[in-house]
C-alpha positions in Angstrom: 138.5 126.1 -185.2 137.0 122.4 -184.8 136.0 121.6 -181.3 137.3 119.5 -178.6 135.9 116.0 -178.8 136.5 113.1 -175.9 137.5 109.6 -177.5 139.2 106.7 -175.7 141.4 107.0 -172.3 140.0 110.5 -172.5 141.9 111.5 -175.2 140.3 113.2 -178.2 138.9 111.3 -181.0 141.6 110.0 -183.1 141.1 109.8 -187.4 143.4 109.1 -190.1 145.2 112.4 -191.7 144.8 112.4 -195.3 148.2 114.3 -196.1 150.5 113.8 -198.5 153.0 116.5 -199.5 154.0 117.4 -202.6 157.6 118.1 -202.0 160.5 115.9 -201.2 162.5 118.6 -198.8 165.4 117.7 -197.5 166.3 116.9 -193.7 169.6 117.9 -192.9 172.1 115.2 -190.8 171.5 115.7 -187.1 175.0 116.4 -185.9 176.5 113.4 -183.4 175.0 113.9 -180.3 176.7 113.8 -176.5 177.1 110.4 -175.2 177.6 109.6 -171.2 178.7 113.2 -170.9 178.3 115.7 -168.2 175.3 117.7 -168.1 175.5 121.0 -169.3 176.0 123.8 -166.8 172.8 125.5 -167.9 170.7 122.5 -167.6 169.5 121.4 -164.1 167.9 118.2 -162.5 165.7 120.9 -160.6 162.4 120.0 -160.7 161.4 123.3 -161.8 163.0 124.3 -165.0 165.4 127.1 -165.0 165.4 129.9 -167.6 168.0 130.3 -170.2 169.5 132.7 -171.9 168.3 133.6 -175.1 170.8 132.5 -177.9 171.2 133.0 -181.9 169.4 129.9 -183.9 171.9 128.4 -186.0 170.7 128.6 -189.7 171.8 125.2 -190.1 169.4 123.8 -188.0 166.7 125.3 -190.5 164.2 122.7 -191.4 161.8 122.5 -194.8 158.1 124.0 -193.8 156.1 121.2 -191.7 159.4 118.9 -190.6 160.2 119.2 -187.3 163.1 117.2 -185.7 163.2 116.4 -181.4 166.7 115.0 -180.6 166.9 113.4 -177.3 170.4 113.5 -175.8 171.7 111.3 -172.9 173.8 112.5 -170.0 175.4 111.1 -166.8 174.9 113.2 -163.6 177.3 113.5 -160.7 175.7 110.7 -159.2 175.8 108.4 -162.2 172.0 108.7 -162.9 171.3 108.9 -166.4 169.3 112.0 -166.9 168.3 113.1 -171.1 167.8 116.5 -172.2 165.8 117.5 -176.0 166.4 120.2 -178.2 163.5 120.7 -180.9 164.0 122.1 -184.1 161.4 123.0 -187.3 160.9 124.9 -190.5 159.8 128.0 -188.2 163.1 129.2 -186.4 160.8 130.9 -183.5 159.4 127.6 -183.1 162.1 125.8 -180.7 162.3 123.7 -178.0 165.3 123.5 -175.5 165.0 122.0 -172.1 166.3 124.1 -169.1 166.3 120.9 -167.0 167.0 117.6 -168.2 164.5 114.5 -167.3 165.4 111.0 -165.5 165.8 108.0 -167.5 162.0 106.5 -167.1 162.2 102.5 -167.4 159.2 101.8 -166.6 157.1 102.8 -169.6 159.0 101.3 -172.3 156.7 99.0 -174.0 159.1 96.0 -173.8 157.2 95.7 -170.6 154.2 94.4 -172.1 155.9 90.8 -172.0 154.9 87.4 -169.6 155.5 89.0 -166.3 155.7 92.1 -167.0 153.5 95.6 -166.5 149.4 94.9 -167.0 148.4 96.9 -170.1 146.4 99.5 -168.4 148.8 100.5 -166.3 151.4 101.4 -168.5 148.9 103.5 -170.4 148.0 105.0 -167.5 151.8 105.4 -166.8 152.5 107.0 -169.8 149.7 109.4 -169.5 151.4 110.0 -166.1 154.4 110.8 -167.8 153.2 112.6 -170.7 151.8 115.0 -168.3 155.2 115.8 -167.0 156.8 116.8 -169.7 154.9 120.7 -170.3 157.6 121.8 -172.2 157.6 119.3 -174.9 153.7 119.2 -174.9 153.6 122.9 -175.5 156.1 122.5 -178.5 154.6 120.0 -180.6 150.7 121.6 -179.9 152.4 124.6 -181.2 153.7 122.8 -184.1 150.9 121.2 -184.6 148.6 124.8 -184.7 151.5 126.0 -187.1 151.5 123.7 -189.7 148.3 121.3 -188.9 147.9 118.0 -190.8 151.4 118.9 -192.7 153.2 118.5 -189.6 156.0 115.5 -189.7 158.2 114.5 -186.3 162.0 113.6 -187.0 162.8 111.7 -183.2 166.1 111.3 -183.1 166.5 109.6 -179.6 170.6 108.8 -179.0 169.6 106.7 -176.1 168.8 102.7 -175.2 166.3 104.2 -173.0 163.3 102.9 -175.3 161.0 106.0 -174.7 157.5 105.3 -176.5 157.4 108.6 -177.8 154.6 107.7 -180.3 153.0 106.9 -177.4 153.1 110.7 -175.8 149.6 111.9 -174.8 149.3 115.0 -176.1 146.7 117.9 -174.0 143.8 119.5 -175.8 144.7 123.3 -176.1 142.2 126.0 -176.4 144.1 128.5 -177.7 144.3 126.5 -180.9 141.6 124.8 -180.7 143.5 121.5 -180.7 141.7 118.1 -179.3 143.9 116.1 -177.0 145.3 112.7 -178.8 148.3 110.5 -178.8 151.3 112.0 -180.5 152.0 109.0 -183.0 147.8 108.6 -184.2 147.9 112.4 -184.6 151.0 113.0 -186.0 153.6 110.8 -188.8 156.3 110.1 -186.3 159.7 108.9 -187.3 162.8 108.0 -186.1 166.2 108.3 -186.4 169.8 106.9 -185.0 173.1 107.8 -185.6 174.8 106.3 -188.4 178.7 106.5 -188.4 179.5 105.9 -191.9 180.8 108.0 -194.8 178.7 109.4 -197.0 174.4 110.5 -197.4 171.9 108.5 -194.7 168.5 107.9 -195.0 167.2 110.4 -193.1 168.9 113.4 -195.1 166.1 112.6 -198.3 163.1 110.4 -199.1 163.8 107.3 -200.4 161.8 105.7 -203.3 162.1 101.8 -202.7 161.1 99.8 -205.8 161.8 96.1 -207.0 160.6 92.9 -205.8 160.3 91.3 -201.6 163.6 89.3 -200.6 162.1 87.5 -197.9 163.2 85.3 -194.7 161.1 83.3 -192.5 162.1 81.3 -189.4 159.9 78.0 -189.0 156.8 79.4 -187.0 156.4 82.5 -189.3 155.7 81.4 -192.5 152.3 82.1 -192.9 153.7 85.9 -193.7 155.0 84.7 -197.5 150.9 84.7 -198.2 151.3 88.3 -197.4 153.2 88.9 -200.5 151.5 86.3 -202.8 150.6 88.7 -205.8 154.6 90.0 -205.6 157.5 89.0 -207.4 159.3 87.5 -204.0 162.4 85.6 -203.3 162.0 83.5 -200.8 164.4 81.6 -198.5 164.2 79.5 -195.6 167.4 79.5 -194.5 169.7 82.2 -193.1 172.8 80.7 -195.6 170.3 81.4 -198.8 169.2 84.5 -197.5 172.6 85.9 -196.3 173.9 85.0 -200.3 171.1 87.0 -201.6 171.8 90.1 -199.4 175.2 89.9 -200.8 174.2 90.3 -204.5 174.7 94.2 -206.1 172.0 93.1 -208.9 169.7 91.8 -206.5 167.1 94.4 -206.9 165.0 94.2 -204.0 162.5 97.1 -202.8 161.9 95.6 -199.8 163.7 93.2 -197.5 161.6 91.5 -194.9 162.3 89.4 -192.1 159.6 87.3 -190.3 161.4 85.2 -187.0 162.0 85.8 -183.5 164.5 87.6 -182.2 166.5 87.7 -178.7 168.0 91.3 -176.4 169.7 91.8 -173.7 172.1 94.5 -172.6 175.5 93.6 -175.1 175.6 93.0 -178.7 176.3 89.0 -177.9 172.8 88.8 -176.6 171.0 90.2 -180.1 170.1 87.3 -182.5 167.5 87.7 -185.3 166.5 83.7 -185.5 169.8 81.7 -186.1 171.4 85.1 -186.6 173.5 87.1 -184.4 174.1 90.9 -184.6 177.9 89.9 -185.0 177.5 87.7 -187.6 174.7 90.3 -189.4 177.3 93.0 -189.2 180.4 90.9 -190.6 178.0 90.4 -193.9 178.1 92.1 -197.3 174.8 93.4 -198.1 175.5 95.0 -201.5 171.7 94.3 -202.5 170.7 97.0 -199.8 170.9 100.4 -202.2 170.0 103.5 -199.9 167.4 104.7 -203.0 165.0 102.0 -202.9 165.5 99.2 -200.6 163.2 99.2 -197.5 163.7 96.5 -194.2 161.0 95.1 -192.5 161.8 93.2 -189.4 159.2 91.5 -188.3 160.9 90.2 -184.8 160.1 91.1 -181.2 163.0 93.9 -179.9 164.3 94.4 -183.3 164.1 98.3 -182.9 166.1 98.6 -178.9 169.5 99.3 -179.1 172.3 98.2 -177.3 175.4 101.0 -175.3 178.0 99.5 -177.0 180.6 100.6 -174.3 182.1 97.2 -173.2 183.1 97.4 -176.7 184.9 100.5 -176.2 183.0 102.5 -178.4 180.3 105.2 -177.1 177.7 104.3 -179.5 174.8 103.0 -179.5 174.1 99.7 -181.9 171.1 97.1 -182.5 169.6 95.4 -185.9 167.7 98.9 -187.2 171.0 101.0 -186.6 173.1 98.0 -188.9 170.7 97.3 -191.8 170.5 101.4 -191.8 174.1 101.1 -191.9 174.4 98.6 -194.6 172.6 100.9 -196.7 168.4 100.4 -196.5 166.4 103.3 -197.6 164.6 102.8 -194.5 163.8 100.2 -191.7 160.3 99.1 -189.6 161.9 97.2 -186.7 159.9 96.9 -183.1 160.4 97.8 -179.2 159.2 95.3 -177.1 157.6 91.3 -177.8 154.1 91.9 -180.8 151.7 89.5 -180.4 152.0 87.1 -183.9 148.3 87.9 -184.9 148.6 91.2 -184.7 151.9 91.8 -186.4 150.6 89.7 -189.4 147.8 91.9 -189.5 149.9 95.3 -189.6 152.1 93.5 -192.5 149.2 92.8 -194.6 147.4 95.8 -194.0 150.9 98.0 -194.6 151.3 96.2 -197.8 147.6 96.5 -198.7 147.7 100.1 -197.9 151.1 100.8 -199.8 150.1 98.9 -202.8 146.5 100.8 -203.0 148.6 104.1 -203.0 152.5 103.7 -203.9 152.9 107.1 -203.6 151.8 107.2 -199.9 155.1 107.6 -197.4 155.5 104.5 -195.4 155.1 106.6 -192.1 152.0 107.7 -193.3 150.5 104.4 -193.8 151.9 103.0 -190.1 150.6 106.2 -188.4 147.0 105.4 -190.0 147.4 102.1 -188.3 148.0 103.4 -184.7 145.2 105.8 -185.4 142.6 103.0 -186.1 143.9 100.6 -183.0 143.4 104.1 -181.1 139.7 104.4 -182.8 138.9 100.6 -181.4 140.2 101.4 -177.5 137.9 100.9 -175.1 135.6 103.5 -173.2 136.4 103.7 -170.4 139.7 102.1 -170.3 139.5 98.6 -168.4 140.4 98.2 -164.5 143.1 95.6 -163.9 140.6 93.9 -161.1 137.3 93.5 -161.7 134.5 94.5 -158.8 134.9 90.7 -157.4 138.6 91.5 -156.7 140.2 88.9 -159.6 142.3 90.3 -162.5 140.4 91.2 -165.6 141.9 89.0 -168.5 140.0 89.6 -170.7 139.7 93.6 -170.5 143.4 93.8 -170.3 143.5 91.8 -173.7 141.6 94.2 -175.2 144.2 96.7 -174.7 147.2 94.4 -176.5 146.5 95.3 -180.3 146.7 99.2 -179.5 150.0 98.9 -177.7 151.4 96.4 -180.4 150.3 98.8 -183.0 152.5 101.4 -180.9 155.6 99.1 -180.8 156.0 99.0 -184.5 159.3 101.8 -185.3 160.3 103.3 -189.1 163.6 104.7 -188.8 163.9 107.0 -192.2 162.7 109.6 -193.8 159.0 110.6 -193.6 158.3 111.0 -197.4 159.9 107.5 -198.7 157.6 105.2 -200.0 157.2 101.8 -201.3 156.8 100.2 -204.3 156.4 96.6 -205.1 156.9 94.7 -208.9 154.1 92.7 -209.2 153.9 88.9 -210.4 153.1 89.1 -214.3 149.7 87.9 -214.1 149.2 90.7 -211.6 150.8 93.1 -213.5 148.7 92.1 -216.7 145.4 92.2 -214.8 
């Protein structure tokens, strides 16, 4: 068994897995989860976990080999704290994961914190590591996974919550008994996610999509340097949201991917979303028969695309936001973001996604973003940088250096882990 080695933040050294199954294996609909519900009696806010009873495994919840699914479900105690619970699931039945005591809503690692007056870089890492240290139970799981089915190993999330957990993020503890280096979850590991969708009929998550056609693109004034990312592709694009909007309405549009490059706007209701010009409502109210759940991917390349809103004051216990519509609508998949990307940096994860996707069509797209964490892992700094230097003033630069790892961390695929992405060339491309 390989040997411990020490890498960045004292984690182990991170490289690219070179895994690409064979098989496109189904992943069964995660049931509708509990939303602002009591706590169940047999989980506790006890610091120390409680033991439960032993209980059948339901042969639904069976997985394919090397697909294992963590759904995090949101409660309200009696004191109207907003505790979550997880239940983890995989191809082996002995390998499960239930929480005997649920876990307290932790704001302040989401890594919409990395904004202008917000958290210093390091100290959100460090918080998460904090964090990540906390949470035994979980930690044990997924090292166990990861012994059982090593660089197969794929990670269904599917978080019910607006409580933007960096899971990717997770710092995972070497264990010996495996002989497993420590790491961070989403370098190690393809990690995906996964939302509720309340609609009729087969979601993305429940097979791999194959996405082919041509780019349908949008680009809000500052961000249109990103239509030289798809230069040598057949590409469509508009730059205005009337245009764009007409295009998404077409059946015959044949589009394999559907990218978006503006800014975007949250806040805690559904008024306070707006991609560019565009407002979740008005998003939502549009037909988007060019979206076919076989082979249409969405990239939205916009700060907070990816959080999602309680949409309560609405009357409805759900929980809604740009990724959950377009998934809605019909895409094969969606990349979306948590928190405000740096515009360098997300250029550079666009062309290098493309690059990598267009190298390999039959790599999955989670695949090619988890390679990209792993390299912005590869390139932290050792040792991580103090926020002060020794003279006592903040260190700038040093906490600069941290940006393009966290960034790289911010980028979310909702989908399934084996759909991938192919692109029609132009046809002088194509010819050479």
């Amino acid at each position: 068994m390989a040997a411990e080695s020490r890498g960045p933040l004292g984690l182990g050294a991170v490289t690219p897995l070179g895994f690409r199954s064979p098989a496109r294996a189904l992943v069964p609909e995660p049931l509708p989860a509990p939303r602002t519900t009591p706590v169940p009696q047999q989980v506790t806010l006890s610091a120390e976990a409680a033991s439960l009873a032993s209980a059948p495994v339901d042969p639904d919840s069976r997985l394919p080999d090397g697909i294992a699914r963590l759904a995090v479900h949101r409660g309200m105690d009696e004191h109207g704290k907003e505790p979550f619970w997880l239940k983890g699931r995989s191809g082996d039945q002995e390998l499960a994961l239930d929480s005997a005591y649920a876990r307290l809503r932790p704001d302040d690692i989401a890594l919409s914190n990395i904004r202008k007056g917000g958290f210093a870089p390091s100290e959100l890492l460090r918080a998460v590591a904090e964090w990540s240290g906390n949470q035994e139970d979980l930690l044990g799981w997924i090292n166990d996974l990861r012994a059982r089915y090593g660089t197969k190993l794929q990670l269904v999330v599917w978080d019910d919550t607006d409580y933007d957990i960096p899971w990717e993020l997770l710092h995972l503890p070497p264990d010996h008994r495996y002989g497993l280096a420590s790491g961070i979850l989403g370098a190690l590991v393809t990690v995906v996610r996964w939302t509720t969708i309340r609609r009729p009929g087969p979601v993305p998550v429940a097979e791999p999509a194959s996405c082919s056609g041509h780019v349908l693109g949008y680009y809000a004034k500052d961000m249109r340097g990103d239509i030289e990312v798809f230069e040598g592709f057949i590409h469509r694009v508009h730059k205005a949201s009337s245009t764009f909007l007409g295009d998404l309405a077409r059946p015959d549009l044949g589009a394999g991917l559907v990218y978006m490059g503006c800014h975007a706007t949250y806040g805690s209701k559904l008024y306070d979303l707006r991609l560019d010009t565009l407002t979740w409502g008005e998003l939502n109210a549009q037909s988007m028969a060019a979206l076919d759940g076989r082979r249409t991917l969405v990239c939205i390349n916009a700060c907070h695309s990816a959080r999602m809103v309680d949409n309560s004051p609405r009357g409805e216990r759900a929980l809604r936001g740009f990724a959950e519509l377009f998934l809605r609508k019909g895409a094969g998949g969606c990349i979306a973001t948590s928190g405000k990307v740096g515009d360098d940096v997300a250029h550079t994860l666009v062309r290098d996604l493309v690059e990598r996707l267009c190298a390999d069509p039959e790599l999955p797209v989670a695949q090619a973003l988890r390679e990209f964490r792993a390299r912005a892992v590869a390139a932290l700094p050792d040792p991580l940088p103090s926020l002060y230097t020794d003279e006592g003033t903040f260190d700038k630069v040093g906490q600069q250096r941290l940006l393009p790892l966290l960034y790289s961390f911010m980028f979310l695929y909702f989908g399934h882990p084996l759909t991938t992405l192919r692109l029609s060339l132009r046809a002088q491309e194509a010819r050479s």
